[in-house]
C-alpha positions in Angstrom: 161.2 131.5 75.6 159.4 133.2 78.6 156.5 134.0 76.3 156.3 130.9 75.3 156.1 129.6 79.0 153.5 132.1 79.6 151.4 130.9 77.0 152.0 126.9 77.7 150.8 128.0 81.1 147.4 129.8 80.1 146.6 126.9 77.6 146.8 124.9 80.8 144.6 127.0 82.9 142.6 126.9 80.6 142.0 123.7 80.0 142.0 122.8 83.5 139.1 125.1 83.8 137.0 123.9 80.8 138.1 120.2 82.4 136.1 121.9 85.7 133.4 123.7 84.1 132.3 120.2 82.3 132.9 118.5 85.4 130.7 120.9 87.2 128.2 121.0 84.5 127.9 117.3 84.2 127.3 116.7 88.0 125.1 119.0 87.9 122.7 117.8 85.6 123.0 114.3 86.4 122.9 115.3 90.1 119.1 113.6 91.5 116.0 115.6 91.5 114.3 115.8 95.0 111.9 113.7 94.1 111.2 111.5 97.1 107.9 109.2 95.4 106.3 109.7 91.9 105.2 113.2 91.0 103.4 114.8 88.5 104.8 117.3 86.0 102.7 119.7 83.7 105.1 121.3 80.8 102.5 123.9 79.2 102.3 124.7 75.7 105.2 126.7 73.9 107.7 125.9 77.2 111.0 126.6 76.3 113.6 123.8 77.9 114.9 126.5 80.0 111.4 127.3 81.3 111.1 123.8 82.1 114.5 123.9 84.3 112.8 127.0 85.8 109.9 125.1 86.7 111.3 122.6 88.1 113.5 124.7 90.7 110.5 127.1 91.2 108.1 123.7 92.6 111.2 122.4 94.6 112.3 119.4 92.6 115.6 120.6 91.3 117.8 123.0 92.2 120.3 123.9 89.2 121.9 127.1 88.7 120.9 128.7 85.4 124.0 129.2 83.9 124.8 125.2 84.3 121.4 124.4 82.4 121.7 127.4 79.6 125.5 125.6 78.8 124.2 122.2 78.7 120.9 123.6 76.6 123.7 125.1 74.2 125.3 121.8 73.7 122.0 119.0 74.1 119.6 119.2 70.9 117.9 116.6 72.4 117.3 117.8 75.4 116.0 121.3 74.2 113.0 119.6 72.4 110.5 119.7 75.1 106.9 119.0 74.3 104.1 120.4 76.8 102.1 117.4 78.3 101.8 115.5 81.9 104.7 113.6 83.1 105.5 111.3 85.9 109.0 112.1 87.8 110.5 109.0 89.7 112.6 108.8 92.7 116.7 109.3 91.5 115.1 110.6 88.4 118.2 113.8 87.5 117.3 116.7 85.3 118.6 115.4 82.8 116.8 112.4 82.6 113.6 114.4 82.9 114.1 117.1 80.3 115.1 113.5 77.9 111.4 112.0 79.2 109.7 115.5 78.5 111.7 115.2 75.0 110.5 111.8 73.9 106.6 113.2 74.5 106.6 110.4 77.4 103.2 111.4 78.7 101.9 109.8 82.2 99.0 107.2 81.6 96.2 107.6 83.5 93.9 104.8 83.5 90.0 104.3 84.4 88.4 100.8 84.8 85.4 100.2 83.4 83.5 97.8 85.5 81.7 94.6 83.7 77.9 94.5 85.1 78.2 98.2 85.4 75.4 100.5 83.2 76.6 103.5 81.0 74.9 105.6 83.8 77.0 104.1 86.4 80.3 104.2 84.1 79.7 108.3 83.3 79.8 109.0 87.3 83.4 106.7 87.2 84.6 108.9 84.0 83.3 112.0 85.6 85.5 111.5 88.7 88.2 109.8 86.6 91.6 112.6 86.6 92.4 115.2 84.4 89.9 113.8 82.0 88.0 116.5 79.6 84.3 116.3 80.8 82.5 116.4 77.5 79.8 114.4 78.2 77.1 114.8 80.9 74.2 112.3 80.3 73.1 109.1 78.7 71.3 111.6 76.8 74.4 112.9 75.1 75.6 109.6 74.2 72.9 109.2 72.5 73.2 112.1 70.4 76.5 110.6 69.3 74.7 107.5 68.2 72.2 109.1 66.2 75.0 111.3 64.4 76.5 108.2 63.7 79.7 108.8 65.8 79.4 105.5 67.8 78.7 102.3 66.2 75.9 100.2 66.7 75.7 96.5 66.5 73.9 95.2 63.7 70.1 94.4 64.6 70.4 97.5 67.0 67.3 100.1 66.7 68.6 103.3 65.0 67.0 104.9 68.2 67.8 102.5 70.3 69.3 102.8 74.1 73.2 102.9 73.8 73.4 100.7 76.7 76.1 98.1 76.1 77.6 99.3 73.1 80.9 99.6 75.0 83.6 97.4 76.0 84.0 97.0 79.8 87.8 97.2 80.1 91.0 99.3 82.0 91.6 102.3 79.2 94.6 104.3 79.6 94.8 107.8 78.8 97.2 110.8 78.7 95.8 114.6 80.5 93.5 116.3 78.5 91.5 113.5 76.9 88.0 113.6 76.9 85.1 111.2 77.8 83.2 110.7 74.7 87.2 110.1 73.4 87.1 107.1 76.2 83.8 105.7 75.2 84.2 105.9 71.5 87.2 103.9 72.3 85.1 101.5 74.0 82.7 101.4 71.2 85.0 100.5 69.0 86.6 97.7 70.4 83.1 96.0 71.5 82.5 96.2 67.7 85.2 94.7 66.6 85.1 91.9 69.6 81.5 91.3 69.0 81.8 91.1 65.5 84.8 88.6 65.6 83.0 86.5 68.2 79.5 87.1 66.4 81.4 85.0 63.0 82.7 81.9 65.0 79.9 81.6 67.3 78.3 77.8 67.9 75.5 76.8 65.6 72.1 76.8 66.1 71.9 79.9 67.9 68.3 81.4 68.3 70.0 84.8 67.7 68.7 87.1 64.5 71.8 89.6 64.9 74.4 90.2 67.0 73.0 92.9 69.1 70.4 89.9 69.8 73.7 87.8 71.1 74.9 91.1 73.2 71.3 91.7 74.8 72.2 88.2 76.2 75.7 88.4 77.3 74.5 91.6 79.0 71.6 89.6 81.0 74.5 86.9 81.9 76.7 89.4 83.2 74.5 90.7 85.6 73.0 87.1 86.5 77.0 85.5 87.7 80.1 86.9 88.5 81.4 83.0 88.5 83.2 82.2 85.4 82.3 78.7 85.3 78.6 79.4 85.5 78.2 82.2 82.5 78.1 79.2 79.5 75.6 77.3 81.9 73.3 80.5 82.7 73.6 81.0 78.9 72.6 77.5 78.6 69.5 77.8 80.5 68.5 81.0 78.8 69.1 79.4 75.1 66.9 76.5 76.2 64.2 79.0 78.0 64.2 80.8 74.5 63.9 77.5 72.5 60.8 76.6 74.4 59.1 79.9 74.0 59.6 80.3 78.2 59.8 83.6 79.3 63.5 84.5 80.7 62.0 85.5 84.1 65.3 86.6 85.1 65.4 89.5 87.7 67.9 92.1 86.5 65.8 93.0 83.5 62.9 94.1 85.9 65.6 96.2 87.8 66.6 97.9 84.6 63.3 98.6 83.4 62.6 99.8 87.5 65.4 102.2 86.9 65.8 105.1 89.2 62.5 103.9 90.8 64.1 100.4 92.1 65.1 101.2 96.0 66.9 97.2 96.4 64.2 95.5 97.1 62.2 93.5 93.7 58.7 92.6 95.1 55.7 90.7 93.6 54.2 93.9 91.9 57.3 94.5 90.2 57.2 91.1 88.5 53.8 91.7 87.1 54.4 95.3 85.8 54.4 95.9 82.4 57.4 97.2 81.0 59.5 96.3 77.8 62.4 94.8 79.8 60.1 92.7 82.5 61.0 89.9 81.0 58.3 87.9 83.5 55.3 89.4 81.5 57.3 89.8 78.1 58.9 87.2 76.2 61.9 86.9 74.6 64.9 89.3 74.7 64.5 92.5 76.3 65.1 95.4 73.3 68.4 96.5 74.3 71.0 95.3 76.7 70.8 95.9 80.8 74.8 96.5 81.4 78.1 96.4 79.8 78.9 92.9 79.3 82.8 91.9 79.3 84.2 89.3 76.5 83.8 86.0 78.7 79.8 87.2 78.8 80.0 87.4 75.5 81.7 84.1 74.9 79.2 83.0 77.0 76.3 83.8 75.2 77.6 82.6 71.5 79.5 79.4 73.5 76.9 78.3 75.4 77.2 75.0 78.2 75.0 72.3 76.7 72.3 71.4 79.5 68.7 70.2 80.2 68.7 72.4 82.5 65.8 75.4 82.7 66.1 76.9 86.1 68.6 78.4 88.8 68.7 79.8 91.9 71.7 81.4 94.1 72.8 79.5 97.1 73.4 83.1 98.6 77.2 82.3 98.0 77.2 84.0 94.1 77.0 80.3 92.9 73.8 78.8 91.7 71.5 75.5 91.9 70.4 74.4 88.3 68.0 72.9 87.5 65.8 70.7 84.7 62.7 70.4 86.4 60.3 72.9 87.6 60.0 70.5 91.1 63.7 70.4 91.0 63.7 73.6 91.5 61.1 74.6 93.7 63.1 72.4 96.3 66.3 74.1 95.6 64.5 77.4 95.9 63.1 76.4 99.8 66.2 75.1 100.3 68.4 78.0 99.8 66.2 80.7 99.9 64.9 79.8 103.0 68.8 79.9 104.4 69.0 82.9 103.1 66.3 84.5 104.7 67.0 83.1 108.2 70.2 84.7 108.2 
């Protein structure tokens, strides 16, 4: 009967101190990590779960004895399937709930914006300061390269040697560490493909457009002409009709494109006569490749555009625009608000 007692008791003990070990376990797992705002985490290849526990106490963020983690790690499949990558740790986040993210292959999203109105030159020095992005791709040069082996698409009606300006998709692209820029832009020259394309097949009627590279040289010149929503279909109107009547586009951001590096801000009267494929005041018609990255309202733009009789604009200094059908018309609207402008 004594024996019996004896062992009644032990089986107690026992489980009063398995009932403590979980307890302890469990609180210690769950307990928060010191994580006082959103951190970065970098779990590199062939980690082992209890490296990543290691980690985490070596750079301050948790502080979990071993033993507690190797007993959980005994009994959590899940959470011993870690997968190296970047991840984000939030405020109240507990070690348990990070070693779950790290499981799920949650990697953090960076992001880079690509700016409408922006040229591929412009958008390499954003993806060349963009975070923990592969740097692949040095020059416009390159990206060139990648059009001629075929690894970006052109628009149809695009020269097989053409400039790849405007082949890409201005837009916010999210990416996880380790990505690499010509990954980015072929992602962006993809989906201006398939949004020029789908816009290209329901655009208006009587469009003086061959192709729809034609249609993107245009949105392109748009872009860089208004910011104002409102004002792209008009501008595009104005062009169309300019185009219609064999007038030359006379519109200054070609001439600044074709300047290039050699433009210092300032357009003068000897710009506007030189001779260059995109001075569109000595060349008519389209320029042969776009200025910029247009966006999709630019594009709308150009295959949408406003019906006017209008032929002319000028800014007001304001980003808006006087329009205007008449070339007197405008001549008064230009001493008018140029004039303002320069008295400022």
């Amino acid at each position: 009967m004594k024996r019996l007692i004896s062992i009644t008791a032990i089986l107690f003990s026992l489980l009063a101190f398995g009932s403590a070990l979980a307890f302890w376990v469990l609180k210690s797992v769950n307990a928060p990590l010191t994580v006082s705002e959103p951190a970065l985490f970098v779990v590199e290849p062939g980690s082992s779960a209890i490296s990543v526990v290691r980690k985490l106490d070596n750079e301050g963020y948790a502080d979990t004895p071993e033993v507690v983690a190797k007993i959980w790690l005994k009994l959590d499949e899940q959470a011993r399937a870690v997968k190296a990558g970047t991840y984000q740790l939030q405020p109240d986040m507990s070690l348990l709930d990070a070693l779950y993210l790290i499981a799920r292959n949650e990697e953090f999203q960076f992001s880079v914006g690509l700016v409408e109105g922006f040229t591929l030159k412009q958008w390499l020095a954003v993806l060349e300061n963009a975070p923990s992005l592969k740097q692949d791709i040095d020059s416009v040069d390159e990206v060139s390269a990648l059009v001629a082996a075929a690894d970006l698409v052109t628009s149809e009606g695009a020269p097989v040697d053409s400039n790849p300006e405007g082949l890409f998709l201005a837009d916010t692209y999210h990416y996880t560490a380790g990505a690499s820029v010509s990954g980015i832009l072929k992602r962006a020259n993809n989906a201006m493909s398939a949004y020029l394309q789908s816009a290209w097949e329901q655009r208006q009627p009587g469009m003086p457009y061959d192709t729809p590279y034609e249609a993107l040289i245009m949105a392109s010149i748009i872009e860089k002409e208004t910011a104002v929503a409102d004002e792209r279909p008009l501008i595009s109107g104005v062009f169309i009709n300019r185009l219609q009547k064999d007038m030359r586009l006379q519109t200054d951001p070609t001439v600044i494109y074709g300047l290039g590096d050699n433009f210092d801000g300032n357009i003068t009267r000897r710009h506007l006569r030189e001779k260059n494929p995109y001075n569109t005041y000595t060349v008519s018609g389209l320029p042969p490749t776009p200025i910029a990255m247009p966006g999709k309202p630019a594009i709308d733009a150009a295959l949408h555009p406003a019906v006017t009789d209008a032929l002319y604009f000028v800014s007001r200094g304001d980003g808006t625009h006087v329009f205007s059908a008449t070339l007197e018309q405008h001549n008064q609207a230009v001493n008018e608000y140029q004039r303002n402008i320069s008295s400022k």
